[in-house]
GUTORVEX-855677 format. One line per field, with one value per residue (C-alpha): residue number from 0; x, y, z. Coordinates in Angstrom, 2 decimals. Example, Ala and Ser with C-alpha at 12.3 -4.5 7.8 and 13.67 -1.06 7.14 Angstrom:
# residues 2
drendren	[0:1]
px	[12.30:13.67]
py	[-4.50:-1.06]
pz	[7.80:7.14]
//
This chain:
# residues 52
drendren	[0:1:2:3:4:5:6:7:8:9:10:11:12:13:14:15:16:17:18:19:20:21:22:23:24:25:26:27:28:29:30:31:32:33:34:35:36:37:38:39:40:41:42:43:44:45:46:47:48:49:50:51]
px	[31.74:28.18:26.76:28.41:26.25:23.13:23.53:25.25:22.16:19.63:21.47:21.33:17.55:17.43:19.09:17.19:14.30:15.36:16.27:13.11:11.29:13.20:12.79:9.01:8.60:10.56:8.46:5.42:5.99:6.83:9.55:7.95:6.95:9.66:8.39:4.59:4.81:8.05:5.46:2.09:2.36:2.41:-0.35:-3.80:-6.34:-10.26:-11.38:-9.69:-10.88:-14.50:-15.40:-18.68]
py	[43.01:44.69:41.88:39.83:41.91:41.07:37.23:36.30:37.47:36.20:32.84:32.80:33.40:30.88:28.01:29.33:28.75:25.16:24.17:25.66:23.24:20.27:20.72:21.63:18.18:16.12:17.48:17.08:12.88:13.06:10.90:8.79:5.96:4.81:1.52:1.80:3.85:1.59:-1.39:0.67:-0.15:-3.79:-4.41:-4.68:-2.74:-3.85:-0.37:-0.46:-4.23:-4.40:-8.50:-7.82]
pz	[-8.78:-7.87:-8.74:-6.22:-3.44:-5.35:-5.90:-2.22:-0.05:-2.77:-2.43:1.11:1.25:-1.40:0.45:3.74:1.97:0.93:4.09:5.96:3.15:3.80:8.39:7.19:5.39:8.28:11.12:9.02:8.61:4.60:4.91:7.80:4.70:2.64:1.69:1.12:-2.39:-3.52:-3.72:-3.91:-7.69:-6.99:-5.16:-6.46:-6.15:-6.43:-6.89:-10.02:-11.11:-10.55:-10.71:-12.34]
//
């Protein structure tokens, strides 16, 4: 049962944590492109083929 004392608060801070991540990530424009890195991979790139 003592180890219901432990575990509650360190899940708390835990999902505190998490959440402070995920409102640190939206305010900092992560999710802002959704479609750009879905068809990066499609598109070419001349860096990569050099037409020498």
């Amino acid at each position: 049962m003592v180890v219901f004392y432990i575990l509650t608060p360190v899940a708390l801070i835990l999902a505190g944590l998490g959440v402070a991540a995920f409102f640190w990530s939206v305010r900092t424009g992560q999710y802002d492109d959704v479609e750009t890195p879905a068809i990066r991979i499609l598109l070419e790139d001349d860096a990569d083929h050099p037409e020498s």
